[in-house]
C-alpha positions in Angstrom: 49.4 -48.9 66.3 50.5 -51.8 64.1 51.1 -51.6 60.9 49.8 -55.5 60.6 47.0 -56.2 57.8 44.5 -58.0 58.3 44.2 -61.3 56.2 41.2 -61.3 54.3 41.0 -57.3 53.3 43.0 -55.0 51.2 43.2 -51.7 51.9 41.5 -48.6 49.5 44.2 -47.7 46.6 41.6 -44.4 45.4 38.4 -43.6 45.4 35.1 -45.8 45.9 33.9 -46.4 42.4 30.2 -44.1 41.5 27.5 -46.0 41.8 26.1 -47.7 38.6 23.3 -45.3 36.4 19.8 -45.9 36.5 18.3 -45.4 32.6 16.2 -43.0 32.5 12.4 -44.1 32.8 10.9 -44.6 29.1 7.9 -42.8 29.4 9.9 -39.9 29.7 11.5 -40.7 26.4 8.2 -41.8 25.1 6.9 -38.1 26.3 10.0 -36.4 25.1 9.2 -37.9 21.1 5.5 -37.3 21.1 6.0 -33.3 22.2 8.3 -33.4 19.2 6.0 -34.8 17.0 3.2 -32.1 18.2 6.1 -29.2 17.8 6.9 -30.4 14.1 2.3 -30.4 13.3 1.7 -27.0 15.0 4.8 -25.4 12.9 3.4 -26.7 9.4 0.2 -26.0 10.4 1.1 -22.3 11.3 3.0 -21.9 8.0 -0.2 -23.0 5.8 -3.0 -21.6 7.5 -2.3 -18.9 10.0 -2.5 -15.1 8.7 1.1 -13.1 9.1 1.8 -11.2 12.3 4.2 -9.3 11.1 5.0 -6.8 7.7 7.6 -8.8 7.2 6.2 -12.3 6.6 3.5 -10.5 3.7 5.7 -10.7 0.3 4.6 -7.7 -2.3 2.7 -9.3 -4.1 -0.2 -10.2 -1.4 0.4 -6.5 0.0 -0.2 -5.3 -3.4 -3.6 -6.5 -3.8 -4.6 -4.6 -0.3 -3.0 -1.5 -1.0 -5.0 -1.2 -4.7 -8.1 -1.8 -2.7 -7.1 0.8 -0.4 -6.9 3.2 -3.4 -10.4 2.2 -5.0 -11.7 3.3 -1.6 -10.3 6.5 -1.5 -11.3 7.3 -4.9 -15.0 6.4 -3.7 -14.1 8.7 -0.5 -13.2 11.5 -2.8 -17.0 12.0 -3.7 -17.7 14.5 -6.0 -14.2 15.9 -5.8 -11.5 16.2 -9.4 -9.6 13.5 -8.5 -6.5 11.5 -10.5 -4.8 8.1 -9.6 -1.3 8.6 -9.2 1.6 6.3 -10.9 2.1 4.2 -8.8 6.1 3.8 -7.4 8.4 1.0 -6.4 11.2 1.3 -4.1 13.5 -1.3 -4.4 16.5 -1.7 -2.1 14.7 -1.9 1.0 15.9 -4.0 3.9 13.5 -6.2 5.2 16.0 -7.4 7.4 19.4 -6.8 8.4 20.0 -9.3 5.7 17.4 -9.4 3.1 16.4 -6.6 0.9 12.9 -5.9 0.0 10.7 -3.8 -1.8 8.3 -1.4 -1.2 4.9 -0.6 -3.1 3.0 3.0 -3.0 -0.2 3.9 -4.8 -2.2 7.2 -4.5 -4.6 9.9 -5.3 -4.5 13.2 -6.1 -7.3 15.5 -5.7 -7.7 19.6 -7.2 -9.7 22.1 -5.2 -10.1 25.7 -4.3 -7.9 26.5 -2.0 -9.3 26.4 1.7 -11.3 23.3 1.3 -7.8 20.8 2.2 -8.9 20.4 5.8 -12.7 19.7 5.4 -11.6 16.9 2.2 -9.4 14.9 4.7 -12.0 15.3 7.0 -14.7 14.3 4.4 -12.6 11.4 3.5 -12.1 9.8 6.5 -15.3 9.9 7.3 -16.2 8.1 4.3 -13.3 5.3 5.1 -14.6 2.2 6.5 -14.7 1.9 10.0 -12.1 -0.9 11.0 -9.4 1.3 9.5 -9.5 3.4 12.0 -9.1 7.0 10.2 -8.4 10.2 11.4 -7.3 13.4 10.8 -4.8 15.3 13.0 -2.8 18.3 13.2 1.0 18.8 12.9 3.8 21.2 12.3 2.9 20.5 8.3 -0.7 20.9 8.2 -3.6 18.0 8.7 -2.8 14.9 8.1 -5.0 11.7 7.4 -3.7 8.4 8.7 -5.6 4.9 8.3 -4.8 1.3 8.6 -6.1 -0.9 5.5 -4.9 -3.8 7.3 -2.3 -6.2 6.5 -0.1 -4.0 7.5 -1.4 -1.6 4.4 -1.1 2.8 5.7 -3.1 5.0 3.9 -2.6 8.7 4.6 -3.7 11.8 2.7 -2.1 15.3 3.5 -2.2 19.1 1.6 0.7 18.8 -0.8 -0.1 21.9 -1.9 -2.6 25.2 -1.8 -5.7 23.5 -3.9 -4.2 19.3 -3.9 -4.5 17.2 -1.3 -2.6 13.8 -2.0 -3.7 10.3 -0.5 -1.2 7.2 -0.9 -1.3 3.9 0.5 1.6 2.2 0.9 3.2 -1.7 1.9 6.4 -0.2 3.4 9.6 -2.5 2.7 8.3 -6.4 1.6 9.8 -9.3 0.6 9.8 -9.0 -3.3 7.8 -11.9 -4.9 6.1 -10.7 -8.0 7.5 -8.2 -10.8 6.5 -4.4 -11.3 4.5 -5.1 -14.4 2.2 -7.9 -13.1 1.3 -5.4 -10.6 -0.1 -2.5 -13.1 -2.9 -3.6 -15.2 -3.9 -1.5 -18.2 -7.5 -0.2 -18.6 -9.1 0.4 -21.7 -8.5 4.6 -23.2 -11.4 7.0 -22.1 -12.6 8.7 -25.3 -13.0 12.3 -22.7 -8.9 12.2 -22.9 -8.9 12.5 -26.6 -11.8 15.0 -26.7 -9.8 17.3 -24.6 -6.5 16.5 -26.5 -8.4 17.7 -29.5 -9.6 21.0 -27.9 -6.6 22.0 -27.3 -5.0 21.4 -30.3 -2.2 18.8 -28.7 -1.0 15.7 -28.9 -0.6 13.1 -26.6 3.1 12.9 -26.0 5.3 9.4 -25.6 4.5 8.0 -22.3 0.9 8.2 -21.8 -0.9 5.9 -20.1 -3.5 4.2 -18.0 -3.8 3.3 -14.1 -6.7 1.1 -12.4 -7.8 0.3 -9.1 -10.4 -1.9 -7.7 -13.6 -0.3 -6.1 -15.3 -1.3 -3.0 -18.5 -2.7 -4.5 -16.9 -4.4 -7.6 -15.4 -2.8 -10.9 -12.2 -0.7 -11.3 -11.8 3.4 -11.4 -9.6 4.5 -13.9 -7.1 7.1 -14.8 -5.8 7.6 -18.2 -3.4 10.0 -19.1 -0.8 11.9 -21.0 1.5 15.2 -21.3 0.5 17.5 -24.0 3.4 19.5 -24.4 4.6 22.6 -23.2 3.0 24.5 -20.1 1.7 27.1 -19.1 -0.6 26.3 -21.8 -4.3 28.2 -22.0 -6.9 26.0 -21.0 -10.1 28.4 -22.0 -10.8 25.9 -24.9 -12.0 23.0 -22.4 -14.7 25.2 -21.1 -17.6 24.1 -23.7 -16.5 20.7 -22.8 -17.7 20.7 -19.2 -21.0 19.0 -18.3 -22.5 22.0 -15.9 -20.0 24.3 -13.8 -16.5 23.2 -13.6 -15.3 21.5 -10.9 -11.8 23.8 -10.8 -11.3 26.7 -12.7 -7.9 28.6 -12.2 -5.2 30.1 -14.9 -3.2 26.8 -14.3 -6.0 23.9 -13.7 -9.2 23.3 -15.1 -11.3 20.4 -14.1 -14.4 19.5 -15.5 -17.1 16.2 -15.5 -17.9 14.8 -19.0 -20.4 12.2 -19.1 -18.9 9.6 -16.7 -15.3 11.1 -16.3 -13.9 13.6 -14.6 -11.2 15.2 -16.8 -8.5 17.1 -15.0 -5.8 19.4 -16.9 -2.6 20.4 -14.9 -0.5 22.9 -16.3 1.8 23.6 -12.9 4.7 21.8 -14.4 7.1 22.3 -16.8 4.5 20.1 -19.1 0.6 20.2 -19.7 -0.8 16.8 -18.3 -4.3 15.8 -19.0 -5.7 12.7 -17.0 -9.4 11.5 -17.5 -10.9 9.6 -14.8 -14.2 7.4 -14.3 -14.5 6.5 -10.5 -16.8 4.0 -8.3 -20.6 3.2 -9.3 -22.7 4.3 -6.1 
């Protein structure tokens, strides 16, 4: 073979050059920045308007509102019972997520009894619940329990805390803390029935009485004021010309009662005698 060029063409010295890029067409860019656009509207939209799906995307404050519903209409639920509206508690230190902490909101209820009756109150009670929450009682290894869904993420359960109480909380679990502990407790007015009582007794309301509210289904607040008294045990014979008809409790340690409106509740199975009077839901 000869080793002769030709004249008139070189030989290759690498590889063929790639072939020149076609830009891309531009109503694929055009379709690309409009998708965008649409992305960016449904995202703000979302934020403003749709509800949360999640616990975690309902700050305290919002969750706060549901759950004092929740505890108005447990107090209606109650009935006739001798109930008393818990202080409420806040749990801060919470994590919300791995890296933001949170807070968490609890109200309840606390109801007096003869003993044996726990079972058919829960019962009662959820009953009486309305029907989207979805309330039951069940069994376990602790006794009955009552579990609900107040929405917005909002549980509600009632349980036998003890022989003769049953206890009912609603509660936010851990939320995003937006609003402080006080603008979440607003004071009612005194009921005179606490002071009547008092006065029976002959005690005084200790420091650190106070007053709890929550909102009823059909409009208005039920109310718990309260206060320790001193020393327990403490005899409570000298309430018994106070109560309007038979009293509602009547042990050595509790004595509850109905005076015109309220429902006056004295609790001497602490170290401390605690009065609370109570005016529930119209209806």
């Amino acid at each position: 073979m000869s080793g002769a060029v030709q004249a008139g063409w070189a030989p290759p010295s690498g590889p063929p050059e790639p072939a020149p890029e076609r830009g891309r067409p531009r109503w694929l860019l055009a379709a690309t920045v409009a998708w965008a656009v649409l992305l960016a509207g449904l995202t703000w939209w979302s934020v403003r308007h749709d509800p949360p799906t999640v616990r975690e995307q309902r700050p305290l404050s919002a969750a706060a509102r549901v759950t004092d519903r929740a505890v108005g209409q447990l107090v209606a639920a109650t009935g006739d019972a001798a109930w008393v509206l818990t202080e409420p508690r806040l749990d801060r230190g919470c994590r919300v997520t791995p890296m933001a902490d949170g807070v968490a909101y609890r109200r309840g209820v606390d109801v007096v009894l003869p003993e044996g009756g726990e079972r058919a109150l829960l019962d009662r009670v959820a009953a009486r619940l309305p029907g989207d929450w979805r309330a039951g009682v069940r069994s376990s290894s602790s006794g009955p329990r009552l579990r609900a869904d107040a929405g917005e993420f909002v549980l509600v359960q009632g349980w036998v805390a003890s022989l003769g109480r049953v206890r009912f909380a609603a509660e936010t679990g851990c939320r995003p803390a937006d609003a402080e502990f006080a603008d979440l407790l607003p004071g009612p007015p005194g009921e005179p029935a606490l002071d009547e009582a008092l006065r029976a007794l002959g005690r005084t309301a200790e420091a650190g009485a106070g007053s709890l509210a929550a909102p009823c289904p059909g409009g208005g607040n039920a109310r718990t004021r309260w206060a320790t008294a001193g020393a327990a045990p403490a005899p409570l014979a000298g309430l018994k010309p106070l109560a309007a008809g038979a009293a509602l409790l009547d042990t050595p340690e509790v004595y509850a009662y109905r005076r015109g409106p309220a429902v006056v509740v004295a609790d001497a199975t602490g170290e401390r005698l605690r009065l609370a009077a109570s005016t529930g839901c119209a209806g």
